[in-house]
N, C-alpha and C positions, 0 to 999 in steps of 0.2 A: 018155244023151240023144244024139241022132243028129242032128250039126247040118246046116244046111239047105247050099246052094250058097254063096247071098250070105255066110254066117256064116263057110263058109273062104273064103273070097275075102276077106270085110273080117280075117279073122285073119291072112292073107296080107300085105295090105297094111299093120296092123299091126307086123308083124315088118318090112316094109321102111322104114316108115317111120322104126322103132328103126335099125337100121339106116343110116338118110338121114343122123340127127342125126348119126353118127359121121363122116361121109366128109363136112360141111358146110364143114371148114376146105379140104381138097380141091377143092370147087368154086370156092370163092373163089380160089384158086391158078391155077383154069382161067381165070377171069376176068381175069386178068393176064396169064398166057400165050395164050391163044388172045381177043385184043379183039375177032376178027370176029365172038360170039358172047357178048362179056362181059354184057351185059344178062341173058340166061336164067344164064350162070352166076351172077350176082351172086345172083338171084332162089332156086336151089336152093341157094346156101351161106347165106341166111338163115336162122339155127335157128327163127326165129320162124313160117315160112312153110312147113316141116316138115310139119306135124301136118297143115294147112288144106291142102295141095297134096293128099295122099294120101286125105284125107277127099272132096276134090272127085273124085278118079278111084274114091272107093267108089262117088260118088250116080252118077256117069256107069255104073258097071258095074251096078247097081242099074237105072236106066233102062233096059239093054238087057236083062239077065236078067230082073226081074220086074214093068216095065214103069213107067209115067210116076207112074199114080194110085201105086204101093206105093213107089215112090222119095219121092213128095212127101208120102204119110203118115208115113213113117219119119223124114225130117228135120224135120218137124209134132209129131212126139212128141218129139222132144229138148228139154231143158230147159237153154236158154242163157242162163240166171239165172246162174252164174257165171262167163262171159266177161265177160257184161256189168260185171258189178259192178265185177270187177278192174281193167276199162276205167276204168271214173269213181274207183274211188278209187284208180288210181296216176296219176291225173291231178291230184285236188285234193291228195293227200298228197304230191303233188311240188311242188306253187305256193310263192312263195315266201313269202308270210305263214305258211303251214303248218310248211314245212322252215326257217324262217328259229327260228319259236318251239322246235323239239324242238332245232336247233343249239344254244340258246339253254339250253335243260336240261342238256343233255349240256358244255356248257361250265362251265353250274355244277358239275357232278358230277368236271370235269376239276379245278377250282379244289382238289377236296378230296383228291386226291391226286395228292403228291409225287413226282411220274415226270419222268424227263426227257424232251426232244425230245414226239416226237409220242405217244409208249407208254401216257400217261393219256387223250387223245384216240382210240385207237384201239380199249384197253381200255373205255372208257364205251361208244362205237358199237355194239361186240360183247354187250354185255351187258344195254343197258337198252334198246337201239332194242325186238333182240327181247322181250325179255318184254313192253314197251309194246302189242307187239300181241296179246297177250291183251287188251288194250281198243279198239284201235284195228283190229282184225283185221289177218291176220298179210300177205295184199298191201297195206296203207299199210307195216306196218312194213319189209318190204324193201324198196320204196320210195325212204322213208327213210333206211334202212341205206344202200343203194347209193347213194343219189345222195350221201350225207356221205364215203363211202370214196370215191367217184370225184371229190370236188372237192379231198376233202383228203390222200389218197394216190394212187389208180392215174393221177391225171393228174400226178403227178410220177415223178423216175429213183425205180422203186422194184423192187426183183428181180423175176423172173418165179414165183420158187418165195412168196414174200410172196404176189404176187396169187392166185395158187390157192390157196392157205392159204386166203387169208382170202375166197375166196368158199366153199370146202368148210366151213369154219367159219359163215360166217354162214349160209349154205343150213342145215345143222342144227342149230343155233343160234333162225331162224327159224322150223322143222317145228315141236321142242318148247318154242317161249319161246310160245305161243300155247294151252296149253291148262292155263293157270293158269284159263281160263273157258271154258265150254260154245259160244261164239259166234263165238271166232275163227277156231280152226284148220278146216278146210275138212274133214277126215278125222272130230273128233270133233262136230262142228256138222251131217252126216247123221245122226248115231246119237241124239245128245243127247236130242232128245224122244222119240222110243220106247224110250228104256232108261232115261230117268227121271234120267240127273244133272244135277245143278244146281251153281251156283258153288262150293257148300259139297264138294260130292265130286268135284268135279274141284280142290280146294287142294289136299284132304287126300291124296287117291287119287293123282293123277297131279301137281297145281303144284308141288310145295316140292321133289320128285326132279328134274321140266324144271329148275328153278331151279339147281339144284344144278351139273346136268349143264352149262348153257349159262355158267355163272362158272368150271367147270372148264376147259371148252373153249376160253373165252377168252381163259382166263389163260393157259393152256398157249400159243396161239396168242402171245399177246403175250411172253412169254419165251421161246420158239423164237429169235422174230429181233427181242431185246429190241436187238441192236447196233444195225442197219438202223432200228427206231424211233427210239430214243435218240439217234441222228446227223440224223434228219427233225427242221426245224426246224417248232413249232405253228404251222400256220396257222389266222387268223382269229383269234390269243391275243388275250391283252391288250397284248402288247408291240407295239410301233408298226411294230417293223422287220420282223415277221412278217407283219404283214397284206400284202391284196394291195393292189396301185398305186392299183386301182380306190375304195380308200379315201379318198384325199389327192387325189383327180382331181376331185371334181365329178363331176357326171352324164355318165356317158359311155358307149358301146353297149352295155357289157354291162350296163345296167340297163334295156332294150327290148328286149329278145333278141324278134324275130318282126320288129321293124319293119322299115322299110326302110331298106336302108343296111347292116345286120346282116352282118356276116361269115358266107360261105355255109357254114364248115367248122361254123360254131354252128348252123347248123339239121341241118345233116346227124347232128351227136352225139351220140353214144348217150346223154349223161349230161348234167351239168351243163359250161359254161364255164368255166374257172379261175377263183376269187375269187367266184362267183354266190354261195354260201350266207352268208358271211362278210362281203358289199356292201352296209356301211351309210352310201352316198352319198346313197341318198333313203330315210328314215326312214316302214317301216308304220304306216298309222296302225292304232292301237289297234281302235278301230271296224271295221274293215278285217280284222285279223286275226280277232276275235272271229266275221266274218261267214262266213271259211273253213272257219275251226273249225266252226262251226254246218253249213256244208253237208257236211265232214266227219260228223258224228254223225249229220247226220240221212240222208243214206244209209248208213252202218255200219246204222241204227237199221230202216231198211227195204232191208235186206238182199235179201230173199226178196221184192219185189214191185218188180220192174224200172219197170213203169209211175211208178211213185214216185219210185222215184230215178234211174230215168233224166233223169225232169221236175226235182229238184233240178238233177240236174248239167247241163241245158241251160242254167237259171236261172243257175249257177254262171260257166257259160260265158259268159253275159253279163254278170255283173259284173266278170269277171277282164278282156271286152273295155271294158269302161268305165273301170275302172282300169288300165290294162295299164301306165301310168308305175310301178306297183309290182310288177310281173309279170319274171318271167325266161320262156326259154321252153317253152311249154306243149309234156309229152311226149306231144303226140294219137299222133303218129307211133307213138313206143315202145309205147303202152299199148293202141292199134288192133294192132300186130301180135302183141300178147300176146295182145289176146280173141281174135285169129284162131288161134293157136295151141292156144289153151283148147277152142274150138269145134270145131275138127277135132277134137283130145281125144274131146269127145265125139259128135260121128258117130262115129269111130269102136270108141270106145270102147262104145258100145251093141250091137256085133257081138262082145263078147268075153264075154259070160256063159254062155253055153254051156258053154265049161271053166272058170272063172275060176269060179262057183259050187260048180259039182261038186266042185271041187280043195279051198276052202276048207270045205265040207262033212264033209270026211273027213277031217278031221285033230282032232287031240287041240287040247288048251289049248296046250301048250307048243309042239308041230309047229304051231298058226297063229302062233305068235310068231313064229319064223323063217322060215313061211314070208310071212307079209305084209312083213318086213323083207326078205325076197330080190324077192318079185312088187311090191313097190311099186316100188322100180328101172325096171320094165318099165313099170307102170302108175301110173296117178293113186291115190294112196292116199284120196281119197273115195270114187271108187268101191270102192275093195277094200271097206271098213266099210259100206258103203252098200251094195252085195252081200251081208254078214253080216248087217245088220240085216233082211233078207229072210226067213231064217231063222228060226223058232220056236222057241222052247225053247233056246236057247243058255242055258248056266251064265257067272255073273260072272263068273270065269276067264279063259272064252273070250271072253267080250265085252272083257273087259281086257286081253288078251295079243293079239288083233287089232286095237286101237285103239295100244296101245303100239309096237305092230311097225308097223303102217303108219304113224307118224309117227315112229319111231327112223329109220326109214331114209326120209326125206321129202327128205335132203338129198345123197341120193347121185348121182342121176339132174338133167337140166332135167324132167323128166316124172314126178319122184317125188310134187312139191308144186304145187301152182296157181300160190303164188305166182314159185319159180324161174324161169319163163321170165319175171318181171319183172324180177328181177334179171341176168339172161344180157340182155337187150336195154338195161340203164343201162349195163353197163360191159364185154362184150364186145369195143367200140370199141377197149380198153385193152389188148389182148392182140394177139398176133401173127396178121396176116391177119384181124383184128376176128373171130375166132373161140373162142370155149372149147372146147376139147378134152375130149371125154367123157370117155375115160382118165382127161386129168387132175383134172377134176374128181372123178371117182370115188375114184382115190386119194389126193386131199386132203380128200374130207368121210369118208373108211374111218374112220382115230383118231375123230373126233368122235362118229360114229356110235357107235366102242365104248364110250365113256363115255356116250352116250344107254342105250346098252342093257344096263351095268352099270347106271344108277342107276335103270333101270325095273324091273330083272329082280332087283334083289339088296338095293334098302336097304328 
C-alpha cells in the first residue's frame, strides 16, 4: 500500500508529537526561565495539549495540500464519541456525592484489614477502584483512583519514587481491571460486538487472570514501600486526630470550591484540595447522591450516542449548579483538556493505517501479542483492536493475543489508554515542574506490565 502525501505528513507529525510528550517537562522549565514567552511555554509543556496542537497543524497542512472541502470531510468523518464521553464522566465521576460514596466503600474494605498507617487505604484504592471499572467504565475509574491518591497521598511529603510507582501501577492496574466486562475497557469495547463476547467470555477468558494480575501488582506496590505507608498517617479514618481541620470547622471554603472568595491555587489544581473527599461538614443528601449516581449510569448506559449523554451531563450540570453548597470543584478544566487530548488522538490517529494495518496483518497469533504490547506504547490501544477487527477471518488466538497485548501494555504510555491522560491531568500538579516524565513513567508501569502479561499469556 503506497501511502498518499497527507498520510506521511500526518505519520510525521505523529512521530513528533510522541516525541512533544517527552520534552513537555522541558518546556515548562522554559517558562520559568525565559518569562518573556512563558505563556506559549506553559501552553507546549501541557501534556494534555500534545495531541490537539499537532492535530491542529495536520488540518492546517491538509488545508494547503488537499484543499478546504478534503480537510473539512476528513475531520467530518472522525468519530469523537470518545473524547466526549471521557469529558462527562470524569466530570460527574469526580463530583462529590460520587467520589464521596466509592471513598466511602473503599473505607469499608480499609476497616477489614489490619494494616498500619495509610497501607490498607492505598492497597484498597489499587485494587478495587480499578476492577470497579469493569462496571463503571475504566475513565470514571481513574478518575476515581486519581483524585483518592491525590487527596490522600501525592498531596502529602510522600517520595518521588512512591508517586511513579503508584501512577505505573494504577495506569495498568486500570488498562486490565476493566475487562472483567465487554463495556468498559475502550480496546475490548471496539471488538466485542463483532467477535461475539459477552460478560460470560470475558470472566472466563480474560476477568479472573486481570483479577489476578491487578491484586498482584498491588500488593507488590504496597510492600515495596510498605515503611513510607506505614509511617502515613490514615487520613479521612475514623480516628478524629487524622481527619482534616475542615472537619471540626463548620462550613468553610473548601466546601464551595468555584465560589467566590475560593483560593485561586484551588481552581488552578490538578486534583482535589486537601481534606475535599474526606469533608463531612455539610452532610449529602441521600436523594442527592442517588441523583449522581443515576446521571453516572445513565451516560455509562449511552455510551455510544453523545447526543444522549451529552444532554444528561448538561442536565447534570445544572443540578450540581443548583446544589453547588454540596459540590467541590468541578474538573471542566481537567476533563476539557483530556477530550482535547483524546481528539487530536484521533485526527491523528486516522492518518496511521496505512502501516499500522499491514503490520498487524502479518504477524502470527503470538507475534500480535507482542507486537500490540510494544505498538500500543506508541498508540491508543483502541485503535490497534479496532484496526484488527477490520480483518476477516482472524483465528480466536489472534483475536485473543491482540486484545490481550493492547491492554497489557495500556499502561505504559499517557497515550497507551484513553483513560491515562485523565489521570496525568489529576495529579501531574504533584510532581516536579507539574509534569510526568515519560521515562518515568514507562519504567514504573514495566513490573506491572510483566505480571499483566504472565497472567494473560501463561495461566
Amino acid at each position: 500500500m503506497v501511502p498518499t502525501a497527507i498520510e506521511l505528513i500526518g505519520t510525521a507529525l505523529f512521530a513528533l508529537a510522541i516525541l512533544h510528550t517527552f520534552a513537555t517537562k522541558f518546556f515548562n522549565h522554559l517558562a520559568h526561565t525565559r518569562p518573556a514567552h512563558a505563556g506559549l511555554w506553559h501552553l507546549l509543556g501541557e501534556t494534555e495539549v500534545v495531541f490537539g496542537f499537532w492535530a491542529m497543524v495536520l488540518a492546517v497542512a491538509m488545508f494547503v495540500t488537499d484543499g478546504a472541502r478534503a480537510a473539512v470531510e476528513y475531520i467530518d468523518s472522525r468519530d469523537f464519541t470518545e473524547p466526549m464521553f471521557v469529558f462527562a464522566i470524569m466530570v460527574i465521576a469526580g463530583s462529590r456525592p460520587v467520589l464521596h460514596t466509592v471513598t466511602l466503600g473503599v473505607r469499608g474494605v480499609v476497616r477489614l484489614l489490619p494494616l498500619p498507617g495509610s497501607m490498607g487505604l492505598y492497597l484498597a484504592v489499587m485494587i478495587f477502584v480499578p476492577l470497579l471499572g469493569s462496571l463503571i467504565t475504566e475513565p470514571a475509574a481513574m478518575t476515581l483512583a486519581a483524585m483518592v491518591l491525590a487527596d490522600c497521598f501525592f498531596s502529602r511529603s510522600i517520595s518521588r519514587r512512591l508517586k511513579y510507582a503508584s501512577l505505573g501501577v494504577l495506569f495498568v492496574n486500570v488498562s486490565i481491571g476493566g475487562v472483567l466486562t465487554p463495556f468498559a475497557a475502550p480496546p475490548v469495547l471496539m471488538v466485542s460486538g463483532k467477535w461475539g463476547w459477552d460478560v460470560s467470555f470475558m470472566l472466563t477468558a480474560f476477568g479472573w487472570k486481570a483479577a489476578l494480575a491487578v491484586l498482584v501488582n498491588a500488593l507488590g506496590a504496597t510492600l515495596l514501600f510498605r515503611r513510607e505507608l506505614a509511617g502515613l498517617p490514615l487520613r479521612g479514618g475514623d480516628d478524629e486526630s487524622s481527619a482534616s481541620p475542615a472537619i471540626h470547622g463548620g462550613v468553610s471554603e473548601t466546601n464551595v470550591i468555584g465560589a467566590e472568595g475560593a483560593p485561586d491555587s484551588w481552581r488552578r489544581s490538578p486534583g482535589l484540595q486537601p481534606g475535599a473527599i474526606h469533608d463531612q461538614a455539610v452532610q449529602v443528601p441521600f436523594a442527592l447522591v442517588v441523583a449522581h449516581l443515576a446521571f453516572l449510569v445513565g451516560v455509562i448506559v449511552f455510551s455510544h450516542h453523545p447526543a444522549i449523554f451529552m444532554g444528561l451531563f448538561l442536565f447534570f450540570l445544572g443540578v450540581a449548579h443548583a446544589y453547588q453548597h454540596y459540590q467541590d470543584r468541578l474538573i471542566l478544566r481537567e476533563g476539557l483538556l483530556v477530550a482535547f487530548f483524546l481528539a487530536g488522538l484521533v485526527v491523528l490517529g486516522g492518518q496511521q493505517q496505512w502501516w499500522l494495518k499491514p503490520l498487524l496483518m502479518n504477524m502470527s497469533s503470538d507475534a500480535v501479542f507482542f507486537g500490540a504490547l510494544v505498538l500500543t506504547a506508541f498508540t491508543d490501544n483502541a485503535a490497534l483492536t479496532y484496526l484488527g477487527s477490520l480483518i476477516d477471518g482472524l483465528s480466536e488466538s489472534f483475536k485473543y493475543a491482540l486484545a490481550v497485548g493492547a491492554v497489557a501494555g495500556g499502561g505504559l504510555t499517557i497515550i497507551a489508554n484513553a483513560p491515562n491522560p485523565a489521570g496525568i491531568a489529576l495529579l501531574r500538579g504533584y510532581f516536579d515542574d507539574e509534569a510526568v516524565h515519560p521515562a518515568g513513567l514507562l519504567l514504573a508501569a514495566l513490573l506491572p506490565t510483566v505480571v499483566a502479561v504472565i497472567a494473560f499469556r501463561c495461566l
